[in-house]
C-alpha positions as CSV (number, residue, x, y, z in Angstrom):
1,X,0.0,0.0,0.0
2,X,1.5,3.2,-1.0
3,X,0.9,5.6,2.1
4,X,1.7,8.7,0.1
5,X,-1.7,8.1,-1.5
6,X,-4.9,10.2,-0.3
7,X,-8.1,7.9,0.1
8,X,-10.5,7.5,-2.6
9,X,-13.9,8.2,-1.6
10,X,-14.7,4.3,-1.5
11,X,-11.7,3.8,0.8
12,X,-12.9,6.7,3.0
13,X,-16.4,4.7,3.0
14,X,-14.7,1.3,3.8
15,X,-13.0,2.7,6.6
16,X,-16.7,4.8,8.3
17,X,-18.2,1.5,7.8
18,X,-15.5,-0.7,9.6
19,X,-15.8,2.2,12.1
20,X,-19.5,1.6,12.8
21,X,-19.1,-2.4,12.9
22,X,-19.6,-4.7,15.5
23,X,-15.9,-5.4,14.9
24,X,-15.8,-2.2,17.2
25,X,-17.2,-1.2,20.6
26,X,-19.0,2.1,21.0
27,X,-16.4,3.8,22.0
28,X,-14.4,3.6,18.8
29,X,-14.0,7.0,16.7
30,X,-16.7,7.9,14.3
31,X,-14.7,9.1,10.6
32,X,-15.5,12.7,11.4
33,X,-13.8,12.0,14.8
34,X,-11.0,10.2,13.4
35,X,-10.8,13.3,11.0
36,X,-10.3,15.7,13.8
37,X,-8.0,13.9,16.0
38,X,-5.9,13.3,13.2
39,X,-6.2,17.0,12.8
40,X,-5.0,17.5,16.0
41,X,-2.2,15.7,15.8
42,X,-1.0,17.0,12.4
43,X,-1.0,21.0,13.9
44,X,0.3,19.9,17.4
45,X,3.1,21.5,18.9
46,X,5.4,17.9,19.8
47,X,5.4,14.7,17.3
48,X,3.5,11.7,18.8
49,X,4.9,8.2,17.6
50,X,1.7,6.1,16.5
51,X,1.7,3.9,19.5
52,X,0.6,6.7,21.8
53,X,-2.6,7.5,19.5
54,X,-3.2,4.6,17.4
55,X,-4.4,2.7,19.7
56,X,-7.3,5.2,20.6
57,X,-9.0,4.8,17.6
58,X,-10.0,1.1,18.0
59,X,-11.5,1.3,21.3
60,X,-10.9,-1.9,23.7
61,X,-10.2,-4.8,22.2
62,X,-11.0,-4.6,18.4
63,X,-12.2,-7.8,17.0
64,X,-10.0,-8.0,13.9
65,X,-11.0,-10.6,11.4
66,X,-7.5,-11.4,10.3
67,X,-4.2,-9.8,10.5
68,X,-4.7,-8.5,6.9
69,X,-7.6,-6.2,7.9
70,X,-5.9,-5.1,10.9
71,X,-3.0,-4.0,8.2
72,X,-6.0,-2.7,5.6
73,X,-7.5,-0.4,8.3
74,X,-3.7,1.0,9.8
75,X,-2.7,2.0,6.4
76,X,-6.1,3.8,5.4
77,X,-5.5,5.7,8.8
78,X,-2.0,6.6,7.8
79,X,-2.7,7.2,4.2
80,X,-5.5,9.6,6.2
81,X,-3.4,11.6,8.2
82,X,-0.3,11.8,5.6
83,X,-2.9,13.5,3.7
84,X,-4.0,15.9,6.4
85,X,-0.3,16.5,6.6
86,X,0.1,17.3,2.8
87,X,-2.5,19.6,2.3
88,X,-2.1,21.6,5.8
89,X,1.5,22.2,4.8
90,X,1.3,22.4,0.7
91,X,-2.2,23.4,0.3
92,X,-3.6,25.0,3.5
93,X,-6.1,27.2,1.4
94,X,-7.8,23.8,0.2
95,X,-7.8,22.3,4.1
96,X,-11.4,21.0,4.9
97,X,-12.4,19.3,8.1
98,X,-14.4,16.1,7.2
99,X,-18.3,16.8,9.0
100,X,-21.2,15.1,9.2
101,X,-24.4,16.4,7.8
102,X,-28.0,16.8,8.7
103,X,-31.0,18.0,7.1
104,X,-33.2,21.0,9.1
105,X,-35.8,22.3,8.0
106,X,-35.4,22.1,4.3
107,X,-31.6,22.7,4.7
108,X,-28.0,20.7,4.5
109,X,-26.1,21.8,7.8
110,X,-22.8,20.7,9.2
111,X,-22.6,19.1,12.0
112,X,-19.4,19.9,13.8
113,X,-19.5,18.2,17.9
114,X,-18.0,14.8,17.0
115,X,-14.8,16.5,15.1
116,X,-14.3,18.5,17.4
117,X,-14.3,15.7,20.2
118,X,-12.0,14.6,17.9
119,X,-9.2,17.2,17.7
120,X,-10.0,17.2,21.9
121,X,-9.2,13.5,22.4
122,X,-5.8,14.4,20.1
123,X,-5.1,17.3,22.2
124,X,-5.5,15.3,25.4
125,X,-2.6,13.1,24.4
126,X,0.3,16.0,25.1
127,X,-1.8,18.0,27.3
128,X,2.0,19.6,28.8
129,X,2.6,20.9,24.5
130,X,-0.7,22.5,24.4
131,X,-1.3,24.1,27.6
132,X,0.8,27.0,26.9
133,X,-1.8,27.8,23.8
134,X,-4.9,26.8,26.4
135,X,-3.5,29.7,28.8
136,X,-3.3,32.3,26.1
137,X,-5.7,34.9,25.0
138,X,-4.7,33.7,21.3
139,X,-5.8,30.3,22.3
140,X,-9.2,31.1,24.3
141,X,-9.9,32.6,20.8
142,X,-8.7,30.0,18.5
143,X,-9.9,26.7,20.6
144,X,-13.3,28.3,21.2
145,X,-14.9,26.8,19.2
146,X,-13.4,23.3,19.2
147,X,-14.0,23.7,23.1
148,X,-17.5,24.5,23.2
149,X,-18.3,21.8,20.2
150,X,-15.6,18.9,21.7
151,X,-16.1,19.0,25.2
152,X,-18.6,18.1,28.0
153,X,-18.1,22.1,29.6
154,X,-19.3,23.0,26.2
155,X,-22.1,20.6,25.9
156,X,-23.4,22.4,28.6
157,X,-23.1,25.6,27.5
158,X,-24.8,24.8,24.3
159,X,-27.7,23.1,26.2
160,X,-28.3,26.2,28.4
161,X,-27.7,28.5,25.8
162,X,-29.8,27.7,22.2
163,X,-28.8,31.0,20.7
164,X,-25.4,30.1,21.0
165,X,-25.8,25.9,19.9
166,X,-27.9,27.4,16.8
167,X,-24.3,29.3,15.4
168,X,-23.3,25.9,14.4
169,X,-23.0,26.5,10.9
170,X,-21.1,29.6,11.9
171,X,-18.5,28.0,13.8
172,X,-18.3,25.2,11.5
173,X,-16.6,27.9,8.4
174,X,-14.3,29.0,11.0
175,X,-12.6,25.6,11.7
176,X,-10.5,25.5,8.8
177,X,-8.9,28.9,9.7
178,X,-8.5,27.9,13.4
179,X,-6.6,24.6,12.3
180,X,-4.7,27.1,10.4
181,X,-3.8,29.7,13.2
182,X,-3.2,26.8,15.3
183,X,-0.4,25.2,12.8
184,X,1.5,28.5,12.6
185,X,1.3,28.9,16.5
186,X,2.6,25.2,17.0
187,X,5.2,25.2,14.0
188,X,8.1,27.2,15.5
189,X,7.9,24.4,18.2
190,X,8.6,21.8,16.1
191,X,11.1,23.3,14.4
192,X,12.9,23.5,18.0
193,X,12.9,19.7,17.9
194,X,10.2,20.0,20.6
195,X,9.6,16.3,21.9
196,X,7.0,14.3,24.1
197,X,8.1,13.9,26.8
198,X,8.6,9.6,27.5
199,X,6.5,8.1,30.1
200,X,8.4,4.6,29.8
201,X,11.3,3.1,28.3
202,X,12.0,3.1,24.6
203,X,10.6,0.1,22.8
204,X,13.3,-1.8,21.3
205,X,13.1,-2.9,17.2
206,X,12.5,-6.0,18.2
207,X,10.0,-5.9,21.1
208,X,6.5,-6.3,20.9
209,X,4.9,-3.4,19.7
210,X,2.7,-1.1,22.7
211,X,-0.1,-0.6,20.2
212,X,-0.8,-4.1,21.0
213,X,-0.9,-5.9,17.5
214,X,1.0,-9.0,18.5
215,X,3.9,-7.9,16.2
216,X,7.5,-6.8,16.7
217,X,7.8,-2.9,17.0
218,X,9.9,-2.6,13.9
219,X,7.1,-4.5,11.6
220,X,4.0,-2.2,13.2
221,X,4.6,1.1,14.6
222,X,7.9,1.3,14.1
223,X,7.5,0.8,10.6
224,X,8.5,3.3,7.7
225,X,4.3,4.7,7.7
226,X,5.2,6.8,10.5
227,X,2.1,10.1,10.7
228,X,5.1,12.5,10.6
């Protein structure tokens, strides 16, 4: 599988309907989650090796049919975020977060809550990186949305406050350029060679993989397919 490739639109279906399987508990991503997390993780200030956030995605215990379509589904996730990657750094202007739809009252509207959980749950991996844009006045501005769509304090918000859930569609056209501001706000960081900070020891090549596969590290995450 050549991971430099974006998914075709019957790839990005495969992968929403192995999503919503039985193969998966309920609390494995939706694609319009997956889609923001990945976000997340594409604009965030450190690099995150793909056993810290893969695993996430899944839920517990995945009930993979075969070690084939544990392979299929990893690679459309990384062809995924390499894309995210592409177009955020070659073709920011064209940068579209992937929502869900509904229809009300005679009109299509986004609907924006479970991407934004998304780029949430991606934040919450390296919650030491983002804090310093959390504590900012840039950041109260440019995660505002996000926060009030992604997060439970939000949920209630919205719930006690209809004018505010009914800007939806509103917030939704701003996402794109808050990814944006984010990215340039994050990227001197990573220039500086800015690092997550290790928890445990460094898996060796040939240890079995933290992602929980079954496989040696240097066959699964460790692999040349890395997000970054």
């Amino acid at each position: 599988m050549d991971l430099s490739l974006p998914l075709s639109d019957e790839e990005l279906q495969e992968l929403e309907a192995f999503l919503d399987s039985d193969a998966l508990g309920e609390d494995a991503m939706s694609l319009s989650a997956l889609d923001g997390y990945l976000t997340a993780l594409a604009v965030a200030p450190n690099n995150l090796p793909p056993h810290l956030w893969l695993p996430a995605i899944w839920g517990e215990r995945p009930a993979w049919k075969s070690r084939q379509q544990e392979e299929r589904m990893q690679g459309l996730v990384f062809r995924h975020a390499n894309d995210l990657l592409f177009y955020l750094r070659d073709e920011p202007d064209s940068f579209e977060p992937l929502l869900y739809e509904r229809e009300e009252n005679g009109r299509i509207v986004p609907v924006i809550d479970e991407w934004c959980a998304g780029f949430v749950e991606g934040m919450a991996l390296d919650e030491d990186g983002w804090q310093p844009l959390l504590e900012s006045e840039e950041g109260e501005d440019l995660l505002y949305p996000i926060l009030l769509f992604g997060t439970e304090v939000g949920w209630d918000e919205l719930e006690k406050n209809p004018a505010l859930a009914a800007r939806e569609e509103e917030f939704a056209e701003t996402l794109g350029d808050c990814v944006l501001a984010i990215q340039a706000w994050a990227l001197p960081l990573r220039k500086a060679g800015s690092t997550v900070r290790r928890e445990q020891p460094k898996t060796g090549r040939n240890d079995l993989c933290p992602c929980g596969s079954g496989k040696k590290y240097k066959k699964c995450c460790g692999a040349e397919h890395k997000l970054h």
